[in-house]
C-alpha positions as CSV (number, residue, x, y, z in Angstrom):
1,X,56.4,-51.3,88.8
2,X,53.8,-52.9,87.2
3,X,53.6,-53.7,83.6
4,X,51.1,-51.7,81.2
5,X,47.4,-52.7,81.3
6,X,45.8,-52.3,77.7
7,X,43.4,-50.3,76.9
8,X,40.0,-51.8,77.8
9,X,38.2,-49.6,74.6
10,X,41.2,-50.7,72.1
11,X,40.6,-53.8,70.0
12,X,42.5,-56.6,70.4
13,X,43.8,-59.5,67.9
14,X,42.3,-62.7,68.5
15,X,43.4,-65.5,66.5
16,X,41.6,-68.6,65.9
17,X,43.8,-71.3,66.2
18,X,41.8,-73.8,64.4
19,X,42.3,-71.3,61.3
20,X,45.7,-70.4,61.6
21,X,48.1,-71.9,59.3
22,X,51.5,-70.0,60.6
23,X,51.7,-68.2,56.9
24,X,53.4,-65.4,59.1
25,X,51.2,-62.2,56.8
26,X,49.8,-60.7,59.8
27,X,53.0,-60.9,61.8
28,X,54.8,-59.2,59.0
29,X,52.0,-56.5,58.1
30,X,52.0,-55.5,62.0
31,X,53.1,-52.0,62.3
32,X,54.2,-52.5,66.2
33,X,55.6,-56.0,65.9
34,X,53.4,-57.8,68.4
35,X,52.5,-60.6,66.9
36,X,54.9,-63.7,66.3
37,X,55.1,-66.8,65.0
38,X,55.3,-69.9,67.5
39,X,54.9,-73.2,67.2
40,X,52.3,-74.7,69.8
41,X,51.4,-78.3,69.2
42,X,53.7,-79.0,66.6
43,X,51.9,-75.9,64.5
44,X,53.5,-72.7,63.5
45,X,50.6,-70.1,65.0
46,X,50.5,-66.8,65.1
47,X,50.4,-65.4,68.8
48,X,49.8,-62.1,70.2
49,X,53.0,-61.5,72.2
50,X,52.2,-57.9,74.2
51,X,48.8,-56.6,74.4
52,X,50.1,-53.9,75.8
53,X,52.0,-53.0,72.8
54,X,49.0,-53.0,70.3
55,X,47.8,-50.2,68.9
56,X,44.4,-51.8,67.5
57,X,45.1,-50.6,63.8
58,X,44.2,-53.7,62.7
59,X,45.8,-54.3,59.7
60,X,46.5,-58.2,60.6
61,X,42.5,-59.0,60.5
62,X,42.0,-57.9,56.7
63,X,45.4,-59.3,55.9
64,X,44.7,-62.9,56.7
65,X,44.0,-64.5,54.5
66,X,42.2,-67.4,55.8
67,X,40.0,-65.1,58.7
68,X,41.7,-66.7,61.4
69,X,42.0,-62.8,62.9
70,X,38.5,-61.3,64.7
71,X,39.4,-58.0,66.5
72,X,37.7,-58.1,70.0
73,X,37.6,-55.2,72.4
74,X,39.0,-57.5,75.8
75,X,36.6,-57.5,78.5
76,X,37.8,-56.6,81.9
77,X,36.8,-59.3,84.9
78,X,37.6,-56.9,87.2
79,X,34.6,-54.2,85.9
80,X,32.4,-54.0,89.0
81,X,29.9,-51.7,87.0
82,X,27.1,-53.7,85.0
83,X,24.2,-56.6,86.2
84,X,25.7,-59.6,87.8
85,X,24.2,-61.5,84.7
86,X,26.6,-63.4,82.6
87,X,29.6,-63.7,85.8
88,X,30.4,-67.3,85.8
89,X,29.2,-67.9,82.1
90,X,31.1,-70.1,79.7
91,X,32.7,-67.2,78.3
92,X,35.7,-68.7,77.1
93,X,38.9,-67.5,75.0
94,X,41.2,-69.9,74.1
């Protein structure tokens, strides 16, 4: 069985890794304990573990306190719907 797709009209976190200092708030203000910290580069980072598993209440974005947290609805690269304007842009998430 496959695992759970998100919900393309939910809101996703997306954490800036450049802001993120690994201070662990929105990890502990998240009501369905998806995000975690991890250390990646020899940084503690905050990482969304199951998309899946988020509800979208957003309560990690205003809780940052240093706006490393943007809620993003995800787009879908398999939405066949819409111009073939933008496919193959730099549209990158990292």
């Amino acid at each position: 069985m496959a695992a759970p797709q998100p919900d393309p009209r939910r809101p996703l976190p997306r954490i800036d890794p450049a802001r993120c200092t690994g201070c662990g708030w929105c990890v502990a203000v998240c009501p369905p304990h998806v995000l975690s910290l991890q250390v990646v580069a020899w940084r503690k980072r905050s990482v969304l573990e199951d998309e899946a598993g988020c509800t979208g209440c957003s309560k990690c974005e205003p809780r940052c306190p240093f706006g490393a947290i943007r809620m993003e609805r995800p787009q879908r690269p398999d939405s066949g719907s819409g111009s073939a304007e933008g496919s193959g842009s730099s549209s990158s998430i990292s």
